[in-house]
C-alpha positions in Angstrom: -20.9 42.3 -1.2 -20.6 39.3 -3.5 -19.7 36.1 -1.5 -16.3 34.7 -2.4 -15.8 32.3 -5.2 -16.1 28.5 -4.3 -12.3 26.7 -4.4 -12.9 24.0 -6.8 -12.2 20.7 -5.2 -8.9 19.0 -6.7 -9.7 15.7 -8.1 -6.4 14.5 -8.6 -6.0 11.0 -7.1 -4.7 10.9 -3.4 -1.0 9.6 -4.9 -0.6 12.7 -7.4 -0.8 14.9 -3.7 1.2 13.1 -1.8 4.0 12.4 -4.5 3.6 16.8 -5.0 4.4 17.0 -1.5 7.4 15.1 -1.7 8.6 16.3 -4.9 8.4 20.1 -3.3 10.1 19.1 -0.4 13.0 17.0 -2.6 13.7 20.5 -4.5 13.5 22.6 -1.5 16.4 20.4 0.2 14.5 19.1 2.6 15.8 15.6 1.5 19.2 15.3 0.3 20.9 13.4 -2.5 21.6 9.7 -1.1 19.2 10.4 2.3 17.0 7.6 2.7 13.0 8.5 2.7 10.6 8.3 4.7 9.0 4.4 4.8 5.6 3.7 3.2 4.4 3.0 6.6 5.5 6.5 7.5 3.9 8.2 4.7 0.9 5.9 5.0 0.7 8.1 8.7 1.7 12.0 7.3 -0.7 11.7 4.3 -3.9 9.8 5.9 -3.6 7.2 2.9 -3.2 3.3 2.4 0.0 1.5 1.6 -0.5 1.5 -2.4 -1.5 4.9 -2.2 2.1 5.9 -0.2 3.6 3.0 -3.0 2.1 4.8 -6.3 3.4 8.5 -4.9 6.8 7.0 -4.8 7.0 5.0 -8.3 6.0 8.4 -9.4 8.7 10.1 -8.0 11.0 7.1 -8.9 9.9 7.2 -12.8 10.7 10.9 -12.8 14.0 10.0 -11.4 13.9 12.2 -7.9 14.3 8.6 -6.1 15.5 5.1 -6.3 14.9 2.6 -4.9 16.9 -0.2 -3.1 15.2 -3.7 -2.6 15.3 -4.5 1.0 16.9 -1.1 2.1 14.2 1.5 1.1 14.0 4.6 -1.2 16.8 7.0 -1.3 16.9 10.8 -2.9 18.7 10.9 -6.1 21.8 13.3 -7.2 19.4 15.3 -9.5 22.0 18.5 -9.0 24.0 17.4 -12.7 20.5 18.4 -14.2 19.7 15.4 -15.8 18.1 12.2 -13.2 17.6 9.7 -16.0 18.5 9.3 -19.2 15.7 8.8 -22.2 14.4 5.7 -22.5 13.8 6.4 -26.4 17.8 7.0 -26.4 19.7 5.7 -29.8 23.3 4.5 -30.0 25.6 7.0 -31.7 26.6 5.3 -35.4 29.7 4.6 -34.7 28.9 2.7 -32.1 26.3 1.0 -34.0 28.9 0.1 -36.4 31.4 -0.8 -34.2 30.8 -4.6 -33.4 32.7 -6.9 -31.1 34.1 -10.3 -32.6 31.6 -12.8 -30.1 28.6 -10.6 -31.3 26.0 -12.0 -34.0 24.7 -9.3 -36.1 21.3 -7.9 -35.1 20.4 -6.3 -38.2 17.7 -6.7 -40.6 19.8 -8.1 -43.7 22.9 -6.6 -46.0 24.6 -6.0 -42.8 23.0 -2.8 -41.5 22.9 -2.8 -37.8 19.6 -2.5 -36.3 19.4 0.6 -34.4 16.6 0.2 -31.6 18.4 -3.1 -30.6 21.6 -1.7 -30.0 20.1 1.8 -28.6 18.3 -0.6 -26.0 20.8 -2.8 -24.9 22.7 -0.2 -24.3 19.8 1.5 -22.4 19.9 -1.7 -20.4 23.9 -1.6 -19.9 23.0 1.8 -18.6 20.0 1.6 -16.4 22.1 -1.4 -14.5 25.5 0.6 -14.7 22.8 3.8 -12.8 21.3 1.4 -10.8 24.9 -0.3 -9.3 26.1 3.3 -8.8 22.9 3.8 -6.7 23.3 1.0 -4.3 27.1 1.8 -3.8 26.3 5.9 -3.3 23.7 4.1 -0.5 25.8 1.6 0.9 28.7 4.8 1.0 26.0 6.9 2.8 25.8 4.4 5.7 29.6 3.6 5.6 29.8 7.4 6.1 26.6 7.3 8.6 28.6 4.3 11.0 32.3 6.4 11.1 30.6 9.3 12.2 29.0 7.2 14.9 32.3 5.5 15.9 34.1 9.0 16.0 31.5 10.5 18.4 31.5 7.3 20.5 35.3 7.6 20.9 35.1 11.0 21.3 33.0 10.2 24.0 35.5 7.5 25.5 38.2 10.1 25.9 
């Protein structure tokens, strides 16, 4: 009998696992849209790594647009179900908005009054990514409204 084949060892960086992990269990439904993850300190524990090894597997997950994340609050599963997390980065402005301009704004364009096209595209990718990223915080902030009724209900329930 012929031994069996060595398992080549993955060489992937510990961050690349641990954001695999995650990503799996955000698809399987372990994590739902607007649930909050687990800390870095937490995954810091479950994976064996440091705390910018638990950091990088989440900016991973965040640039691929399974999570956000809320400054001071934590890292909350996106509403990936609409098929489409982010929107492109390399995203243009339609032409008529291009050529649609308000009164207060200066023309951008590079002479005989053409509009130029990757400064309008990325404002408006930056109108966007804040419009995403105030929907976000309110879908969070709703979470725990929704989180703190069903606490009252069951402690009056309780009362009764």
């Amino acid at each position: 009998m012929t031994p069996a084949p060595e398992k080549k060892p993955d060489r992937r960086p510990p961050y690349q696992h641990a954001a695999d992990e995650l990503r799996r269990e955000i698809k399987q439904g372990r994590f739902k849209p607007g649930e909050q993850m687990p800390s870095v300190r937490e995954l810091q524990d479950r994976f064996g790594v440091a705390n910018m090894t638990a950091r990088s597997a989440l900016n991973v997950l965040r640039d691929e647009g399974l999570i956000y994340t809320i400054h001071g609050r934590g890292s909350f599963v996106a509403d990936i179900s609409d098929g489409a997390s982010e929107f492109s980065a390399e995203y243009t402005a339609p032409a008529w908005y291009l050529a649609k301009k308000s009164d207060g704004e200066q023309e951008q364009g590079g002479g005989e009054g053409e509009p130029d096209d990757t400064a309008a595209g990325s404002s408006l990718a930056e109108l966007l990514t804040g419009l995403r990223d105030e929907i976000r915080e309110l879908s969070a902030e709703h979470q725990e409204l929704r989180r703190e009724v069903e606490a009252l209900k069951k402690a009056q329930q309780s009362q009764s």
